[in-house]
N, C-alpha and C positions, 0 to 999 in steps of 0.2 A: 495752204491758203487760208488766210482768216476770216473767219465770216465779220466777228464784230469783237472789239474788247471791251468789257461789262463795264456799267457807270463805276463800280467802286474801284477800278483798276486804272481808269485814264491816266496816261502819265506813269505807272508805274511796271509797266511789265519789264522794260529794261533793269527798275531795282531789283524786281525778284528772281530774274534770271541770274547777276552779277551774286547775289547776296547766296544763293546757293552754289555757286559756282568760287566763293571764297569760304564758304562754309561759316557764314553770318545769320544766324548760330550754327554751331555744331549741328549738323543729324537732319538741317535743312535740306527740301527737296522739289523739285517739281511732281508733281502725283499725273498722269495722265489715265482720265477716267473716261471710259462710251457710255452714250447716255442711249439707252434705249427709242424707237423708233414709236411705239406705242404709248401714247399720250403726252408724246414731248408739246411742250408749251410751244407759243409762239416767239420768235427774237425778242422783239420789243419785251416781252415779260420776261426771257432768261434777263436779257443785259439790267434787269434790275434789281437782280436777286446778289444778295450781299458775300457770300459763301456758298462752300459745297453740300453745306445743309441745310441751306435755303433754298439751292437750286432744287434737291430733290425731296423735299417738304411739300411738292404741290404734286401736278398730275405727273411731272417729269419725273423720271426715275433711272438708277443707273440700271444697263444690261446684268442681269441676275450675274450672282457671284460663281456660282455652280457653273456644270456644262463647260469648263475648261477655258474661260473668260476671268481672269483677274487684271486689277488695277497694277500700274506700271509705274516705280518712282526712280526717276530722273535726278542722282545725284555729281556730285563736283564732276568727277569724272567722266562723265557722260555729255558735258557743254561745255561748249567754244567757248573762249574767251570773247568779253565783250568787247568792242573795238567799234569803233564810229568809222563809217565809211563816207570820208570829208569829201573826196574826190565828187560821190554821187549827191553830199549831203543829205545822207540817212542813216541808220541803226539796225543794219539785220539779226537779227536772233532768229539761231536755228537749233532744231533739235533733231536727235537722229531719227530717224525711220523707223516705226513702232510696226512688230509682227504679231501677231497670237496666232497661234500654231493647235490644233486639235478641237476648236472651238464648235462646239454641239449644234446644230440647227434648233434645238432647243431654247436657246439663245435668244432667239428671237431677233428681229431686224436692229440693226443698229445706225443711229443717224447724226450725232456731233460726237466727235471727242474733246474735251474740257482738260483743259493744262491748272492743273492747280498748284499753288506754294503753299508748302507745307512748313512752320517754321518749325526748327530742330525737336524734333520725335525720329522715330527711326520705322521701319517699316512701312507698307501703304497706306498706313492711317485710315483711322476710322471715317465715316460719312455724318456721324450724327454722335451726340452726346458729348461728354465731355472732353472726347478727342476731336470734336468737330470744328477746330478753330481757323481750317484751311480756307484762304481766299478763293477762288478761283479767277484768272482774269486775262481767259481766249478760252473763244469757243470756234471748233477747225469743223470745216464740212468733210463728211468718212464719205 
């Protein structure tokens, strides 16, 4: 279930689901990242932050990389084709069912997962710096 789609994302989560799922560009992805529970911002301030290193530029922060917790990217293979559902008049996009298995109490609490496109890089890309050019745009309550 979605909490909110960010201001720079309105209108577009169906492009970025479709564009990775044709491989527009090459090596593009969806990134699914948990945002830690300890000093996560309020809605109103995520849905205004422009990328994934914007969102965790402030008090927000992802759940530590250690302790058996990594980032998850969502390539072609991995999503439905898009298809409009005329009948109900609407657009579902779904994704599979995300597990982490051996995950440390260490960790700490965790409290949104953040779907981000990633455009063609390969791996789960970076959060900041010059690999930091991933949008994000839905944030799902864990």
């Amino acid at each position: 279930m979605v909490d909110f789609v960010s201001n720079v994302s309105l209108g577009r989560t169906a492009e970025f689901h479709h564009r990775v799922k044709v491989g527009d560009p090459a090596g593009s992805a969806l990134l699914v990242v948990a945002l830690a529970t300890a000093g996560l911002e309020s809605d109103a301030a995520l849905r205004d932050k422009d990328s994934l290193a914007d969102l965790v530029a402030g008090a927000t922060n992802e759940v530590p990389i250690e302790n058996g917790y990594a980032r998850k990217a969502l390539v072609a293979g991995d999503l439905n084709v898009v298809a409009p559902d005329d009948v109900n008049d609407r657009l579902d996009l779904d994704i599979p069912d995300q597990t982490w298995t051996s995950v440390l109490s260490a960790s700490g609490g965790w409290s949104k997962l953040v779907i981000c496109y990633r455009p063609g890089e390969t791996g789960a890309g970076p959060a900041s710096g010059s690999g930091g050019q991933e949008g994000y745009h839905r944030l799902h309550r864990q």
